[in-house]
C-alpha positions in Angstrom: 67.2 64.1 -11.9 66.5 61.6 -14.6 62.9 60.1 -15.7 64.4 56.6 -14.0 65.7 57.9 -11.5 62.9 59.6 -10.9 60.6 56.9 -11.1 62.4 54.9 -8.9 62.1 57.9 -6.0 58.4 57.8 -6.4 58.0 54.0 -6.5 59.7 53.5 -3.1 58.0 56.4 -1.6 54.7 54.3 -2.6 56.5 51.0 -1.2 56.6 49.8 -4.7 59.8 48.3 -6.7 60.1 49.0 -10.4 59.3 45.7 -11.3 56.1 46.3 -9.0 55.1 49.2 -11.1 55.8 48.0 -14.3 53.5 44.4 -13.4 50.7 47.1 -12.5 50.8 48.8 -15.3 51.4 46.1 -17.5 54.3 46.4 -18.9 56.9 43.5 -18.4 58.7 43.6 -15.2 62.2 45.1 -16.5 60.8 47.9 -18.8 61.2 51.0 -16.5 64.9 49.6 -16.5 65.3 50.1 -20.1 64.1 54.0 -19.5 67.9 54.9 -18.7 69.2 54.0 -22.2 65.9 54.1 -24.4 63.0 56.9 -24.1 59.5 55.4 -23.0 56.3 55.2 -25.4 54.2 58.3 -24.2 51.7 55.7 -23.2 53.8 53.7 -21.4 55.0 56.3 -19.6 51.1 57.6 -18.7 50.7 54.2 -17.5 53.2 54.4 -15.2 52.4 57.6 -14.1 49.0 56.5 -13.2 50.2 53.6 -11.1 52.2 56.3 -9.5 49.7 58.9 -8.9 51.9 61.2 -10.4 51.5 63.3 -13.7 54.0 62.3 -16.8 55.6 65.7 -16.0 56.9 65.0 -12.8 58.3 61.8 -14.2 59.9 63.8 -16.4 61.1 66.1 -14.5 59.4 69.2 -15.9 57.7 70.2 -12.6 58.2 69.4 -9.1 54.6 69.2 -8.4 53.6 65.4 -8.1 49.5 66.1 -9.1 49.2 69.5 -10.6 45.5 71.0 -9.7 43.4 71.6 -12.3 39.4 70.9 -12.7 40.3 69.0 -16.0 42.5 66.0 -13.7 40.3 66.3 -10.9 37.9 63.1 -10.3 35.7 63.0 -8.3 34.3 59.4 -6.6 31.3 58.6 -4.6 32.0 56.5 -1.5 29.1 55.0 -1.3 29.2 53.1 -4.4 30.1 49.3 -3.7 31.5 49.0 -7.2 34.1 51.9 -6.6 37.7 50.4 -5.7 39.9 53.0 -3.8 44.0 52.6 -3.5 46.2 54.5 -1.9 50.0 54.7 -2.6 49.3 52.0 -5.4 47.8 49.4 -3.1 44.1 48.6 -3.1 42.1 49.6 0.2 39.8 46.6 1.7 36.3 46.9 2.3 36.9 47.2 5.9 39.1 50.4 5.7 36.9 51.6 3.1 33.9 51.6 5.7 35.9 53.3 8.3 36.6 55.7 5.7 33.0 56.3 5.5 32.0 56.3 8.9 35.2 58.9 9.9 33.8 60.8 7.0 30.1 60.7 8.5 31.0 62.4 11.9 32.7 65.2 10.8 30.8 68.5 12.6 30.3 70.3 9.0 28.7 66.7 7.8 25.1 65.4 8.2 24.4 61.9 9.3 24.7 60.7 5.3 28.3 62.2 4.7 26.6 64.9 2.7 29.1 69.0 3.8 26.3 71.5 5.1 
């Protein structure tokens, strides 16, 4: 499979067209296009990748595994900072779902009343 086509998979398993992911991770709307016939700059293609929630090594087809594991990529977030903006499959997540978030979160048995695992 090849990095474009690749990245076209991803994208519309995210809902996204390649103009859409090339707009978010700005880049002009027909770059990923060009990918077939001219190789991407590395952080071009990290951009992308990021829009995508993928790693530049699935793009490239070097692993199957979308979001290899490791402590290094891992990020953690707290939910319960306002300023913290989630997404999920590249689109943003409103306040509202991000507070239902929180409140599933919050009666989970192995939670206490602030979210905190015990």
């Amino acid at each position: 499979m090849t990095l474009i086509s690749r990245t076209k998979d991803i994208a519309k398993l995210r809902g996204l067209s390649l103009d859409d992911v090339a707009l978010k991770a700005g880049l002009s709307a027909k770059s990923i296009y060009n990918w077939g016939r001219n190789s991407p700059k590395s952080e071009n293609l990290q951009k992308v990748a990021d829009v995508l929630h993928v790693s530049t090594d699935y793009l490239l087809g070097r692993t199957d595994e979308m979001n290899p594991t490791t402590t290094e990529n891992v990020k953690k977030a707290d939910l319960d900072d306002d300023e913290l903006l989630l997404s999920f499959q590249g689109k943003d997540i409103t306040p509202e779902y991000r507070d239902a978030i929180i409140a599933i979160l919050r009666t989970m048995p192995d939670r206490d009343k602030d979210g905190n695992i015990i």
